[in-house]
VEXSE-680792 format. One line per field, with one value per atom (N, C-alpha, C): x, y, z; residue number from 1. Coordinates in pm, whole numbers. Layout:
<rs>
X c(X;...)
Y c(Y;...)
Z c(Z;...)
num c(NUM;...)
</rs>
This chain:
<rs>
X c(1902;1962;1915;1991;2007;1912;1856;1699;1787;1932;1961;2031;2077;2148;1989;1884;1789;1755;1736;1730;1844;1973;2067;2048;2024;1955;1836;1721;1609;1610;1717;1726;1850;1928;1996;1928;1813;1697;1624;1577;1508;1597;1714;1776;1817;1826;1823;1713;1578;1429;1420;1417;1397;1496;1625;1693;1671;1607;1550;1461;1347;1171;1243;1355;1373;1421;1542;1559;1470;1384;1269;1155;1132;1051;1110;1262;1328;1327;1345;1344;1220;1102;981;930;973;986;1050;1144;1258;1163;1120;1074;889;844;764;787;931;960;951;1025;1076;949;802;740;651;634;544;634;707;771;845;947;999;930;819;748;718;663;619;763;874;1058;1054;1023;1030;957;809;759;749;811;863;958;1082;1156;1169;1103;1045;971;897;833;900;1026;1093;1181;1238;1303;1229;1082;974;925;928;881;879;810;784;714;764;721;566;533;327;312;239;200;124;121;86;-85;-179;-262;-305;-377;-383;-560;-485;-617;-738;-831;-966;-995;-1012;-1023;-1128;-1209;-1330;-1294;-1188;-1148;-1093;-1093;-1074;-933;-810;-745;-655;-523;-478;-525;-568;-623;-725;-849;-927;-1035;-1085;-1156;-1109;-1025;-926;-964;-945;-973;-1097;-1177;-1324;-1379;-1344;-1378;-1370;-1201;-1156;-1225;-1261;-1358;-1539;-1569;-1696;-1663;-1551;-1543;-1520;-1506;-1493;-1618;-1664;-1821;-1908;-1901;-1974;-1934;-1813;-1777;-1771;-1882;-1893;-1762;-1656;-1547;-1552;-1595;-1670;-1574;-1503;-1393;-1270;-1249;-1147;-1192;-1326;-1411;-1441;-1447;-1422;-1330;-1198;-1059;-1083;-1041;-1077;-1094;-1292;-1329;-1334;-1271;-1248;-1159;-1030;-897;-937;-1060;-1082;-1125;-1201;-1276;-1194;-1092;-979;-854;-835;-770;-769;-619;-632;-632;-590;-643;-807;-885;-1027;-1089;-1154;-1253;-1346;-1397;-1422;-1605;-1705;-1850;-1837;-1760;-1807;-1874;-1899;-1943;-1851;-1746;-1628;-1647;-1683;-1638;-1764;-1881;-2029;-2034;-1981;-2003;-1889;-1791;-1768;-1780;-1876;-1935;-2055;-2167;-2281;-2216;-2097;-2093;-2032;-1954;-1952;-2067;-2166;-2303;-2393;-2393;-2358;-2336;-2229;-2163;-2153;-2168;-2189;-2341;-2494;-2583;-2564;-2492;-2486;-2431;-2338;-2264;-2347;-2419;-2484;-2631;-2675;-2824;-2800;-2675;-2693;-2609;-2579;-2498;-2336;-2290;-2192;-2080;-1942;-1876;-1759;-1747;-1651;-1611;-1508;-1450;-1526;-1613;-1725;-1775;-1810;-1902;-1867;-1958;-1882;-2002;-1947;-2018;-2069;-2183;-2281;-2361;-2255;-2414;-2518;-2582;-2786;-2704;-2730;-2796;-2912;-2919;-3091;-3064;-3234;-3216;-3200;-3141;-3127;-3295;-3228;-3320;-3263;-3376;-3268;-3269;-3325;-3328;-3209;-3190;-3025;-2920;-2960;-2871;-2812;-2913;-2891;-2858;-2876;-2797;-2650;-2630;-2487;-2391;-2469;-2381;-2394;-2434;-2483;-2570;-2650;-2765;-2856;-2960;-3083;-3137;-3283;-3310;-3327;-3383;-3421;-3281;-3189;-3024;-2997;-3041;-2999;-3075;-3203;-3335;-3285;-3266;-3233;-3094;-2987;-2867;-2840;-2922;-2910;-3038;-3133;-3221;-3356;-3384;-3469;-3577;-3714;-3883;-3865;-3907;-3895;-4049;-4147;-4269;-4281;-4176;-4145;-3968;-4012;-3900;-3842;-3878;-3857;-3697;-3590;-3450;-3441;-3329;-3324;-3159;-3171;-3050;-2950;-2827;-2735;-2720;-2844;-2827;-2683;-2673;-2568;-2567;-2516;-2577;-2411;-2399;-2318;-2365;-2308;-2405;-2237;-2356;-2244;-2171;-2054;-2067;-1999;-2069;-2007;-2032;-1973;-1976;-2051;-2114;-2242;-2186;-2236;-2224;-2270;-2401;-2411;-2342;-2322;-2344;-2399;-2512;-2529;-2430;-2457;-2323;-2502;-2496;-2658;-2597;-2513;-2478;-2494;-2471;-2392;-2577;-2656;-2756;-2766;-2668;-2579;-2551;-2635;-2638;-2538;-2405;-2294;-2346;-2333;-2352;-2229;-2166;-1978;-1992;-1901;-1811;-1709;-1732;-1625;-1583;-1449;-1423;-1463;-1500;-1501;-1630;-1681;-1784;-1838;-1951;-2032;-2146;-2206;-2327;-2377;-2376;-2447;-2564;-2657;-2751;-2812;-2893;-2891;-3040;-3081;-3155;-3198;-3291;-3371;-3364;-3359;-3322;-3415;-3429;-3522;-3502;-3635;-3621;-3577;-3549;-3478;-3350;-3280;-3207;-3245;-3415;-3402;-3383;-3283;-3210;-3115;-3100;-3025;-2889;-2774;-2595;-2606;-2515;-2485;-2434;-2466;-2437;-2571;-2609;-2783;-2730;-2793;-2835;-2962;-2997;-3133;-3190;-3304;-3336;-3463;-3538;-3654;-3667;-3712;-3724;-3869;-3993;-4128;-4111;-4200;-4252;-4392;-4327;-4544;-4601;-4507;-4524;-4645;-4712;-4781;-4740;-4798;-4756;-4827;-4739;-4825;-4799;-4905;-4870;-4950;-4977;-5039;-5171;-5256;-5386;-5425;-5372;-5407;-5295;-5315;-5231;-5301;-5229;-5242;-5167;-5268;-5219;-5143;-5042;-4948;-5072;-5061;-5161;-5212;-5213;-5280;-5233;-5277;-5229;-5109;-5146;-5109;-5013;-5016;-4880;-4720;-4627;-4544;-4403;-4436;-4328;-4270;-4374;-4356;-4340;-4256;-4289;-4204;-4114;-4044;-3983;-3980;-3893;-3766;-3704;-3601;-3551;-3623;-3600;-3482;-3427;-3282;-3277;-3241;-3173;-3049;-3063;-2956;-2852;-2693;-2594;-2473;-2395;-2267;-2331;-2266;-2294;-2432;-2490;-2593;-2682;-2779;-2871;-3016;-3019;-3135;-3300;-3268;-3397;-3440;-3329;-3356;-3429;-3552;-3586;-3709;-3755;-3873;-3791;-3639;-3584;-3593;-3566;-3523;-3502;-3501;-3509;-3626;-3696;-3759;-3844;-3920;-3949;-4049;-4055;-4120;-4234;-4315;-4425;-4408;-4262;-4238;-4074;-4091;-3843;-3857;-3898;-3881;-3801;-3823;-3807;-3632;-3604;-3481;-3365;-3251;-3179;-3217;-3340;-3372;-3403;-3389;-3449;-3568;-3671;-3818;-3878;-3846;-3873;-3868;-3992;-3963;-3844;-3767;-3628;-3574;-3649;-3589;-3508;-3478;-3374;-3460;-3502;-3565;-3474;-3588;-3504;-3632;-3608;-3705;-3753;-3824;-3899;-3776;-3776;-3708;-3607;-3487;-3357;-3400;-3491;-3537;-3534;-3630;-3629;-3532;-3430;-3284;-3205;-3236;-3172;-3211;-3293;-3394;-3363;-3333;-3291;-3169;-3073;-2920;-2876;-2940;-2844;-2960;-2888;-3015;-3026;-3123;-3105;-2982;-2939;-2855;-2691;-2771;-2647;-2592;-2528;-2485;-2483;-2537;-2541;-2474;-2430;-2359;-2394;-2441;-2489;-2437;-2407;-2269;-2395;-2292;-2324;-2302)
Y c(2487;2571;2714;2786;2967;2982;3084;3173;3208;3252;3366;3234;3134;3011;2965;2902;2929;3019;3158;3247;3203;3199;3154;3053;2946;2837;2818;2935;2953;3018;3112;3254;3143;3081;3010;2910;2849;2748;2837;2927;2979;3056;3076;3131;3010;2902;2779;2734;2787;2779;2817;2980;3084;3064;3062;3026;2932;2768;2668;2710;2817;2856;2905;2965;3067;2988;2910;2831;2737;2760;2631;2678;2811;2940;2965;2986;3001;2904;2778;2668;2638;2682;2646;2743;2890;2954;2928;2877;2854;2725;2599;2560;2564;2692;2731;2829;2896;2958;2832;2721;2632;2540;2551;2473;2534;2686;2807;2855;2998;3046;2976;2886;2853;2773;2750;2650;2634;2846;2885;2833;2905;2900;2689;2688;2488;2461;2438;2414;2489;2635;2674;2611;2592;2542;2370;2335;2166;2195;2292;2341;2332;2464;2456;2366;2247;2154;2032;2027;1913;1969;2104;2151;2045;2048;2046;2080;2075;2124;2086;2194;2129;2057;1965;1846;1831;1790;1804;1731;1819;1793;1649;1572;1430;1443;1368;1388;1298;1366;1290;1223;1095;1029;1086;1165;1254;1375;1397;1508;1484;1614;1608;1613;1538;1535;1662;1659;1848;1849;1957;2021;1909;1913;1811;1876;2000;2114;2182;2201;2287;2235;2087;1958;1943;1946;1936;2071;2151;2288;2311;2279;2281;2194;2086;1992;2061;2138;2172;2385;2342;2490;2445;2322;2286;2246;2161;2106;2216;2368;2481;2514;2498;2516;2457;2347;2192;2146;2136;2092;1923;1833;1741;1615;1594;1512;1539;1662;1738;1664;1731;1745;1619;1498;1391;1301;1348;1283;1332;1459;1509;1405;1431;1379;1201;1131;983;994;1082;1093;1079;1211;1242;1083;997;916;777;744;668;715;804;912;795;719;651;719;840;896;963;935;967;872;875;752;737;549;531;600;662;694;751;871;966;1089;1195;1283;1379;1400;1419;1387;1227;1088;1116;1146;1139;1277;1396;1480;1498;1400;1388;1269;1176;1097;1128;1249;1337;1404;1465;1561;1434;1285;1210;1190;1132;1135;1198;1339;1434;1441;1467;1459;1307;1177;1038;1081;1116;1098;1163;1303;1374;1272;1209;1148;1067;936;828;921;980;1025;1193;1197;1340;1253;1332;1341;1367;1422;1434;1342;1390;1248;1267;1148;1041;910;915;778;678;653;481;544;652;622;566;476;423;439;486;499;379;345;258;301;232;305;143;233;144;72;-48;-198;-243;-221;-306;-433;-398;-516;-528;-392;-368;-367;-339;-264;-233;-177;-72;-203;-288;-420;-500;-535;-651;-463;-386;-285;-286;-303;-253;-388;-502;-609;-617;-561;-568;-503;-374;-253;-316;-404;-421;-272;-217;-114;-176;-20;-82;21;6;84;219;267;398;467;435;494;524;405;476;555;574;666;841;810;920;1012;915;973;1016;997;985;1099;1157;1252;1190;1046;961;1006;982;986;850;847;696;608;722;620;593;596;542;474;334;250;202;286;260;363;341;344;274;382;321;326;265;212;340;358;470;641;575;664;633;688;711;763;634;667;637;712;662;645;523;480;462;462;401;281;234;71;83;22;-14;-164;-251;-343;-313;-308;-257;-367;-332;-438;-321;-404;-297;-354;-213;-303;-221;-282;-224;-275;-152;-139;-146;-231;-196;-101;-120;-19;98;148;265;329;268;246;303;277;325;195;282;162;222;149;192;135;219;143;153;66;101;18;73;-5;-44;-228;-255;-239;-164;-135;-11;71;219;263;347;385;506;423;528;643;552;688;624;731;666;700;588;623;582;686;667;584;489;391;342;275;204;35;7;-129;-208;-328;-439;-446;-414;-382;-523;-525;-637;-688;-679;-705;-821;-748;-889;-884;-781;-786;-892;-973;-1044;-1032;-1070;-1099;-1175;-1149;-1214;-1181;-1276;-1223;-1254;-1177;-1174;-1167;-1159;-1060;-1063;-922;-894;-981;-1035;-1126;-1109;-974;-921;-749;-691;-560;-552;-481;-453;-295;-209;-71;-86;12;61;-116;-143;-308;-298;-425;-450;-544;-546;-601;-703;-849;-955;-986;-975;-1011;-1150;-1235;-1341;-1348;-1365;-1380;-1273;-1185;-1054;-990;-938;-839;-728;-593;-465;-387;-332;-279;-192;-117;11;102;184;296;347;188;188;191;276;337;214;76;2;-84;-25;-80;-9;-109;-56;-20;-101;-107;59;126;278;246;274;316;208;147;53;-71;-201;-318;-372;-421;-528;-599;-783;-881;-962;-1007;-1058;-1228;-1278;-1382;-1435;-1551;-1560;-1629;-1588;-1681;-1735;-1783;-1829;-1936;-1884;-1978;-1975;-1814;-1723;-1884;-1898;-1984;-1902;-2030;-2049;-2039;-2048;-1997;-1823;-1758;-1614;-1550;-1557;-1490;-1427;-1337;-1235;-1143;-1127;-963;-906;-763;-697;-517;-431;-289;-275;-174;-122;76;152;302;297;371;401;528;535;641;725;646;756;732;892;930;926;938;982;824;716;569;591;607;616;627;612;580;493;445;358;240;122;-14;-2;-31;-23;-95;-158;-294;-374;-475;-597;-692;-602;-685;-666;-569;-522;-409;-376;-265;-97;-18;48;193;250;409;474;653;726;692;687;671;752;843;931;839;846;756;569;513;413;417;496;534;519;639;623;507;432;309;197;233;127;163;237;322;244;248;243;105;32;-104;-199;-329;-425;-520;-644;-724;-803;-916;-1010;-911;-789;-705;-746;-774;-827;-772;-815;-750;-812;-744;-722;-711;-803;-703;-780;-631;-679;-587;-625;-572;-381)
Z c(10458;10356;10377;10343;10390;10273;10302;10207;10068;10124;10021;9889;9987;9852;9825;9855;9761;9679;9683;9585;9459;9491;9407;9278;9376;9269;9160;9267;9147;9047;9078;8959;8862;8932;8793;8738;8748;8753;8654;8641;8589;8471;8473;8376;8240;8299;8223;8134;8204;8182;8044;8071;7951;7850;7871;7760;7652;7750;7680;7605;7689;7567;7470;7436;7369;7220;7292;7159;7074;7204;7116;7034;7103;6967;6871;6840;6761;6629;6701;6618;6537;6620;6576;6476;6502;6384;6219;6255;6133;6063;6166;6077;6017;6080;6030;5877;5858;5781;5642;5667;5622;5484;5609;5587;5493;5495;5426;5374;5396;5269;5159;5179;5101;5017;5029;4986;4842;4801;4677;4589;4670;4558;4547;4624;4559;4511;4481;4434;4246;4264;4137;4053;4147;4125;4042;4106;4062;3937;3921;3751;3663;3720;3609;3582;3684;3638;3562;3619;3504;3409;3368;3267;3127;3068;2951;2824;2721;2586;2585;2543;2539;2440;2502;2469;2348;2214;2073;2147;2054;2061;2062;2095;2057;1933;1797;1690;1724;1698;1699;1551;1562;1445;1389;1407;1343;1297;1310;1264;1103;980;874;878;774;763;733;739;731;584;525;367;339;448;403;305;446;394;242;244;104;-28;-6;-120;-116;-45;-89;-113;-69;-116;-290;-325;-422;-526;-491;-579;-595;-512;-514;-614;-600;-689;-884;-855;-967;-1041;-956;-960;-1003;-947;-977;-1106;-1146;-1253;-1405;-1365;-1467;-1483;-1397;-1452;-1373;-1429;-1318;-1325;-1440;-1406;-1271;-1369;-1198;-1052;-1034;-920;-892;-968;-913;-878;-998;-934;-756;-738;-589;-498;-529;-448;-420;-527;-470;-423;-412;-333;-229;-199;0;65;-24;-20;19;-38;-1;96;132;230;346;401;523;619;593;717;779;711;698;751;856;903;804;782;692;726;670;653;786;853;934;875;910;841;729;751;633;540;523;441;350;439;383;279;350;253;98;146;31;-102;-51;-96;-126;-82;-139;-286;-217;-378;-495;-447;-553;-630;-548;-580;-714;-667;-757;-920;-907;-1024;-1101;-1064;-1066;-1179;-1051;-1104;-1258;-1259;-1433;-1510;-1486;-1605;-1619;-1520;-1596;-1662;-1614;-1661;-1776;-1797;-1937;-1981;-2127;-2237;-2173;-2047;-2016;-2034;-2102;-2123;-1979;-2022;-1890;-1928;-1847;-1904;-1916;-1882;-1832;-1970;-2040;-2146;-2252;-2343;-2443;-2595;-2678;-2796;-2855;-2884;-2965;-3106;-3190;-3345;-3345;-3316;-3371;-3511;-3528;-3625;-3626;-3784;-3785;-3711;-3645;-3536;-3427;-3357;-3218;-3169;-3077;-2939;-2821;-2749;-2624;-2524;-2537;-2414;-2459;-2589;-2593;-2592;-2620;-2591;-2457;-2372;-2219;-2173;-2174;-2175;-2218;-2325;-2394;-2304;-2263;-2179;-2054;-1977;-1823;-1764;-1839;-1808;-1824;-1814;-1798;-1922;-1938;-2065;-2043;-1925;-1852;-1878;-1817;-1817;-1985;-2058;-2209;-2275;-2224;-2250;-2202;-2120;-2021;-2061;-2098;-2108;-2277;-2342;-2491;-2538;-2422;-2454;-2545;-2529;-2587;-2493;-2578;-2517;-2444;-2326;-2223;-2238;-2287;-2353;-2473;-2599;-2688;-2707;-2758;-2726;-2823;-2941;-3106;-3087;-3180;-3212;-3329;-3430;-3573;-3562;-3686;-3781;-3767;-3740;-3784;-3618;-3526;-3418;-3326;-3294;-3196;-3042;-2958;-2790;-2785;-2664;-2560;-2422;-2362;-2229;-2161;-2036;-1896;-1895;-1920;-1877;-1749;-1683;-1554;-1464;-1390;-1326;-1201;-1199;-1109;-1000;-837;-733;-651;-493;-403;-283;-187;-58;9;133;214;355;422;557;685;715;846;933;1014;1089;1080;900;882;820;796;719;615;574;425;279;206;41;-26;-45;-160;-317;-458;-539;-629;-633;-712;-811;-896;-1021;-982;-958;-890;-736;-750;-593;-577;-689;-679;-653;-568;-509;-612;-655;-764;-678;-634;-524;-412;-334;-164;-141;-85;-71;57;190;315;275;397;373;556;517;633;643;764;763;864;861;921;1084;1102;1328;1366;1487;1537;1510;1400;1328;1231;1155;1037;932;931;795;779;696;723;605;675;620;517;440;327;202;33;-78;-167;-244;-287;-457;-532;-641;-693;-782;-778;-896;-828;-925;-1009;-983;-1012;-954;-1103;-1023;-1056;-987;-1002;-1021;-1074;-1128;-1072;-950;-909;-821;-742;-710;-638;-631;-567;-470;-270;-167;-158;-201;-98;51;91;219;286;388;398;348;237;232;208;110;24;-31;-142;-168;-204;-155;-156;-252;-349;-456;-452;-508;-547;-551;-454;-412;-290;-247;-147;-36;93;191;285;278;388;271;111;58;125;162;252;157;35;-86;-189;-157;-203;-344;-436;-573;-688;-620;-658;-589;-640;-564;-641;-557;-617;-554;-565;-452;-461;-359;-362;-397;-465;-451;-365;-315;-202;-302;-301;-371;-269;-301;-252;-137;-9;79;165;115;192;202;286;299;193;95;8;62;182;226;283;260;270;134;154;38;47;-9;43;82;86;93;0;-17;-105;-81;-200;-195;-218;-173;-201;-70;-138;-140;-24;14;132;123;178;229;330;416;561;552;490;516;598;698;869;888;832;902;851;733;735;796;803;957;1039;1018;1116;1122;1199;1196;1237;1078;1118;1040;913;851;890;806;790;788;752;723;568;479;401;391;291;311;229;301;227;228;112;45;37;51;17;-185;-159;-305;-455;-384;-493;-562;-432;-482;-519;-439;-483;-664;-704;-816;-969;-881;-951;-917;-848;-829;-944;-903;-1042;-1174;-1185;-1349;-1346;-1228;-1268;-1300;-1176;-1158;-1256;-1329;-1408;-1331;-1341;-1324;-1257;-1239;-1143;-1091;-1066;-993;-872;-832;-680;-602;-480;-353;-184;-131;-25;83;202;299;395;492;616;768;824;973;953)
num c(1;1;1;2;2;2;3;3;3;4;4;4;5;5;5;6;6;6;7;7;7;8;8;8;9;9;9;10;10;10;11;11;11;12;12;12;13;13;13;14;14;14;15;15;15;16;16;16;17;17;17;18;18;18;19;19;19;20;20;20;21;21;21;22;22;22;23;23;23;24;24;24;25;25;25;26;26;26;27;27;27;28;28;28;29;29;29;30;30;30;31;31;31;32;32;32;33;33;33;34;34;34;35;35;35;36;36;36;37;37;37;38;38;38;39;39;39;40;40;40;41;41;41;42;42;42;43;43;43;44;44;44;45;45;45;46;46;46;47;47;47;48;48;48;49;49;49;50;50;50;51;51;51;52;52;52;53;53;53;54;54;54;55;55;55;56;56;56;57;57;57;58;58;58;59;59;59;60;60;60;61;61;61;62;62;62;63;63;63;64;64;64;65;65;65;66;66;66;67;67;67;68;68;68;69;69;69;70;70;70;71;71;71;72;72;72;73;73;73;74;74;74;75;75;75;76;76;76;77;77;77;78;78;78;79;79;79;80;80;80;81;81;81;82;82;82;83;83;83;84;84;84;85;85;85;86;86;86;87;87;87;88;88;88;89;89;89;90;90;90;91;91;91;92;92;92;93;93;93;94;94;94;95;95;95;96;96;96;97;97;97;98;98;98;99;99;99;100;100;100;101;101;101;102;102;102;103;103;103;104;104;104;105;105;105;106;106;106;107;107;107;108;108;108;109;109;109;110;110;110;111;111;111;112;112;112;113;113;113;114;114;114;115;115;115;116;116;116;117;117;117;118;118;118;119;119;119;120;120;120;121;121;121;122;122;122;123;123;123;124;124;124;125;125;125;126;126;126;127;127;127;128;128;128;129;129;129;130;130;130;131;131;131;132;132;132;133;133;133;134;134;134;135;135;135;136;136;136;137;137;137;138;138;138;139;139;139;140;140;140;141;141;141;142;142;142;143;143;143;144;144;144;145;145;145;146;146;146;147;147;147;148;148;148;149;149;149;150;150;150;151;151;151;152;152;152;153;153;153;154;154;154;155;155;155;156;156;156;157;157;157;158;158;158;159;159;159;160;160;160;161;161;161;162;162;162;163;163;163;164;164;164;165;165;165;166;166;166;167;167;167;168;168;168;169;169;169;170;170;170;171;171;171;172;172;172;173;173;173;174;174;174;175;175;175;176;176;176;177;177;177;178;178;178;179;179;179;180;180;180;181;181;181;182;182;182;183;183;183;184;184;184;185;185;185;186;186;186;187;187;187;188;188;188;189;189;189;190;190;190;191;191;191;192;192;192;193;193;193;194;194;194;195;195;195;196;196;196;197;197;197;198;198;198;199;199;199;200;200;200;201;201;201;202;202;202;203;203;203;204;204;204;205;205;205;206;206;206;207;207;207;208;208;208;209;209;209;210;210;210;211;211;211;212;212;212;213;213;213;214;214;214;215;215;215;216;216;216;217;217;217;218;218;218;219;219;219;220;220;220;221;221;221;222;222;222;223;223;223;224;224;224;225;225;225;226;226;226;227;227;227;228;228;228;229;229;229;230;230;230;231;231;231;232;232;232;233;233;233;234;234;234;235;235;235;236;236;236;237;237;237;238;238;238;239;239;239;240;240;240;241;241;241;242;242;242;243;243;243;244;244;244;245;245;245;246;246;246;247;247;247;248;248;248;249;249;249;250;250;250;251;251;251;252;252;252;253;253;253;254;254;254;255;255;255;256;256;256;257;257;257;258;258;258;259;259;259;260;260;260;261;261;261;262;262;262;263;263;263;264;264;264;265;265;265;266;266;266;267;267;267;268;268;268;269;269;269;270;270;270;271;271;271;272;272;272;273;273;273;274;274;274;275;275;275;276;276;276;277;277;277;278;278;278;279;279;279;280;280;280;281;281;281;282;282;282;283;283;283;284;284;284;285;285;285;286;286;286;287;287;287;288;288;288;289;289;289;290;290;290;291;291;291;292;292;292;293;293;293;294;294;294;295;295;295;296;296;296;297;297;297;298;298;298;299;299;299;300;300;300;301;301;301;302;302;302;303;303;303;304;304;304;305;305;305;306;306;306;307;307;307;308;308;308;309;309;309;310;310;310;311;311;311)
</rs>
């Protein structure tokens, strides 16, 4: 073959070559364009076609109901104001509220200010519906008194402006006392003592409960209350005073009823020497209270009051 028809063939050989690189840079561009620029306009694009409306908050069951704040506000402006019926319609509303988790902190502070206004009515002259007028008969006394009412004598001492170390009452006085259907419960979990009329929650009181879990479930009522008790414990008892009495300033031991097993017994309420234990499982297996409210407990509820105690 002649030099010059080789030349021929390579230069058209090679013109075939370059044409090929060319389209194939081309291509590789486009779909480099393809794979990067357009990328931001689609991926916009796909936004705005999945868009959606923002998403409603999702509620935390701890959260206060809408005008939770407003209504308890509104009840504590009333409360400042002695207007204490108001202030308690209120606050049993917030208190039954299904939308309110039941003893979160919401629940609690508005079960403090029931509290509250609860302790005035049973312990002053304040009237309220539960009070009920009594005129003195020769022949009374404040013990078939406080029997008659389901009280105790302290509550009619107290609420009637009577001397509590004289227990003399005549002919023609005039008390009005609390009546109420007294029942407790304690919640262990919550380490929370409810004391209601009925279904209705009269005052809360935070409390200490038995380590291990020896508090024990069931239905009780109080079958003895002691003043200033003294602790037996195996092979001594330790007087009300004394440093290693664990009972603090008051008791009240349970009777077991219904199906509870008859051999639970040696529980009860009773006051303590250390708030710090409160909130906490650190008893014996009773159910204890700072001394103070111990106290007012003992004033409120009498004898064979019923008791409640759950998980």
């Amino acid at each position: 073959m002649y030099w010059h028809t080789k030349l021929i063939i390579f230069l058209i050989t090679a013109s075939v070559a370059g044409s090929f690189l060319y389209n194939f840079r081309t291509q590789i561009k486009n779909l480099s364009f393809l794979a990067n620029k357009p990328k931001a306009a689609t991926e916009s694009t796909s936004q705005l076609s999945t868009q959606k409306k923002p998403a409603k908050p999702v509620k935390n069951r701890n959260d206060p109901p809408p005008r939770f704040k407003e209504k308890l506000q509104k009840a504590v402006d009333l409360f400042e104001k002695e207007d204490l019926i108001n202030s308690r319609k209120i606050t049993e509303n917030i208190l039954i509220d299904p939308n309110l988790e039941l003893y979160n902190k919401y629940w609690m502070m508005a079960a403090d200010l029931l509290s509250k206004i609860n302790t005035i009515f049973i312990f002053t002259d304040a009237p309220c519906p539960e009070k009920q007028t009594y005129l003195i008969k020769r022949g009374d006394s404040l013990v078939k008194i406080a029997q008659q009412f389901n009280a105790t004598v302290a509550m009619i001492q107290k609420s009637n402006g009577l001397d509590e170390t004289n227990p003399m009452i005549y002919p023609d006085q005039t008390f009005r006392i609390f009546f109420a259907e007294w029942n407790i419960k304690v919640i262990k979990s919550k380490f929370l003592l409810l004391v209601k009329n009925r279904d209705k929650i009269v005052k809360t009181y935070r409390i200490g409960i038995g380590r291990q879990d020896r508090t024990p479930t069931g239905t009780f009522q109080i079958d003895l209350k002691d003043f200033e008790p003294d602790w037996w414990r195996p092979g001594k008892v330790v007087k009300f005073g004394d440093p290693e009495n664990v009972l603090g300033t008051r008791w009240m031991s349970f009777l077991p009823t219904d199906d509870t097993p008859k051999t639970l017994r040696g529980y009860g309420i009773h006051g303590t020497w250390q708030p710090q234990s409160i909130g906490t499982a650190a008893s014996q297996g009773c159910v204890r209270m700072v001394n103070e409210n111990v106290n007012e407990l003992f004033d409120i509820v009498p004898l064979n009051t019923p008791v409640e105690i759950v998980d």
